[in-house]
Steps between C-alpha positions, in 0.01 A plus 500: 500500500856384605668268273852368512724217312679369795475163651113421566350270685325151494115441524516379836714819628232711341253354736687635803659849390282725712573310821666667731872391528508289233705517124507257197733313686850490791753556190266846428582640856857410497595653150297802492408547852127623665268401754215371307256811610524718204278302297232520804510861577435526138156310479423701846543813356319407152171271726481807730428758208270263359738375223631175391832355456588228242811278442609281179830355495710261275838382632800613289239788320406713756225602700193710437307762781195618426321761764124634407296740710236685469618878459283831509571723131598846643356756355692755339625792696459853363830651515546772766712712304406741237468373125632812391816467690589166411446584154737800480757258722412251217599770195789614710681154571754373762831533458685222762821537594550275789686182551297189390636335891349786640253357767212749418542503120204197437293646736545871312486313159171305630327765587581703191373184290160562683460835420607399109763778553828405205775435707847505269858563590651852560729477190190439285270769675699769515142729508316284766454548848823366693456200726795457705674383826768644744825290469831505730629739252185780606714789338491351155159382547403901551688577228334325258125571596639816532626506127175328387291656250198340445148528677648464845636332774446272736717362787412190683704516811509307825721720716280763560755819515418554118262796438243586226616803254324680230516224170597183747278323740635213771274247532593336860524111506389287620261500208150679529255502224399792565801730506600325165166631340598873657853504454478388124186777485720784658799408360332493134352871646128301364245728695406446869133491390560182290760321805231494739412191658105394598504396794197382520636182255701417758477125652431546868732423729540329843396636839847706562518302905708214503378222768752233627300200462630173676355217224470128721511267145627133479526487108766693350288493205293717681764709681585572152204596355331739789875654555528662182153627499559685864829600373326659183253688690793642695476299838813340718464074532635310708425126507468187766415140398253406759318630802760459744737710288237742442441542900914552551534763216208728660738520817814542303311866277171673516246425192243661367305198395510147438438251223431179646431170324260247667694158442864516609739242659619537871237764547176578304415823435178463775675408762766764400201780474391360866819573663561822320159616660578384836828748508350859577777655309337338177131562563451742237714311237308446214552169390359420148441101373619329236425186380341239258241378665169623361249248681190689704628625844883519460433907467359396866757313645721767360358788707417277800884472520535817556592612115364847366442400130536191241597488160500156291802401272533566238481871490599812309676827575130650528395297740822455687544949490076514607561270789800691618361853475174380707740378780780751481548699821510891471876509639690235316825412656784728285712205255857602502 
């Protein structure tokens, strides 16, 4: 739910929101500025994961959002790290001594939440482990882990020219969940037996090649959408609006597959396919369709067309990442 107490809106605006380009009204645009999409996207995003978006509005009151969608429960997650660790990390305590503006300190803090570890401040731990950061002033930062005499030390440090010693421990930033859960072991001298890691609990990751995927998508709802989940499983995008597009960015850079939707101004994706096919250079391309249309034979006309594969709208990342991996050639083009 979103709910604010600004200037609301009339019945009759209410009926018209979720157009695109369109606001309660002129005086809106010129005040506070906008296009009169946001509002749209919105109630693409929320329709295309199956979800529902709601308005209620009273001028001078404020204005009311409400977004419902159906959500899977996730199932809890056994830990990967040893209970015995965290628990004598737990008993020991954290001892932070690094600036609150310190860019890493929430993530640090975070993380130590999850793991239920007591985080308190240096000058009120003075027998915890030491949590801190290199400053300008390195020399008086050394000096005082150096003069620290609690459980032990660690040193979160971005430079990379500062070097592990017996009692301290530099944990390298950017942040890595995993060196926090070793340094904090090593540091606190808590047995190598207990800081192991299962891998096996491990979520799997991505196929390590990156493909540079040309994606031919009218909606920028869309562009949106499948962008982030090829940029997630590690691949290179690049976009064009239409067919035509499409057809003048496979002679401007090498791909190593296309996602193509069906209905497009200028040029649809068929005729696009068509001409790709008739270039020799582009015979092997696998080109992959996507669109909305669900009716008996458009997986037909899809392949007649010269396309290797179809996948409806709306999809998911496991569906997107199958479709992919059956396409993908064995020598992907390098991404820079």
């Amino acid at each position: 739910e979103v709910i604010d107490t600004g200037i609301g809106m009339h019945r009759e605006a209410l009926k018209r929101i979720f157009l695109p380009f369109s606001q309660a009204d002129a005086d809106t645009t010129r005040l506070y500025g906008g296009t009169g999409l946001g509002l749209t996207l919105c109630r693409q995003l929320v329709e295309r994961m199956h979800g529902q978006i709601l308005v209620d509005s009273s001028e001078g009151i404020g204005t009311h959002f409400t977004v419902t969608m159906p959500l899977p429960i996730q199932e809890a997650i056994k830990t990967p790290y040893s209970e015995t660790a965290i628990a004598s990390l737990q008993r020991i305590g954290v001892a932070m001594a690094m600036p609150q503006e310190h860019p890493h300190r929430l993530a640090i803090e975070s993380q130590l939440r999850d793991w239920a570890i007591p985080v308190r401040s240096a000058s009120r731990h003075p027998d915890g482990l030491l949590l801190m950061a290199t400053s300008d002033d390195r020399q008086s930062t050394l000096e005082f882990a150096n003069g620290w005499n609690g459980a032990g030390v660690v040193v979160a440090d971005s430079s990379g020219t500062l070097a592990d010693k017996p009692g301290r421990r530099v944990l390298s930033l950017p942040l890595q969940r995993d060196d926090l859960f070793r340094c904090l072991c090593t540091a606190a001298s808590i047995s190598d037996e207990a800081t192991e890691i299962a891998a096996n609990s491990r979520p799997l990751a991505e196929p390590a090649r990156a493909l540079t995927i040309l994606l031919v998508e009218d909606n920028q709802v869309n562009q949106l959408v499948a962008s982030a989940l090829l940029k997630k499983m590690g691949h290179r995008v690049d976009h064009a609006e239409n067919g035509q597009r499409g057809l003048e960015a496979l002679k401007a850079r090498p791909y190593d597959l296309v996602l193509m939707d069906c209905q497009m101004p200028v040029m649809d994706g068929y005729e696009a396919t068509r001409a790709i096919r008739k270039n020799p250079q582009w015979h092997s391309l696998p080109v992959i369709a996507v669109t909305a249309n669900v009716m008996q034979g458009d997986r037909e006309d899809c392949l007649a067309s010269g396309m290797n594969d179809y996948i409806t709208k709306p999809y998911n990342r496991e569906q997107l990442r199958r479709v992919i991996a059956r396409w993908a050639p064995p020598d992907p083009t390098p991404v820079s």
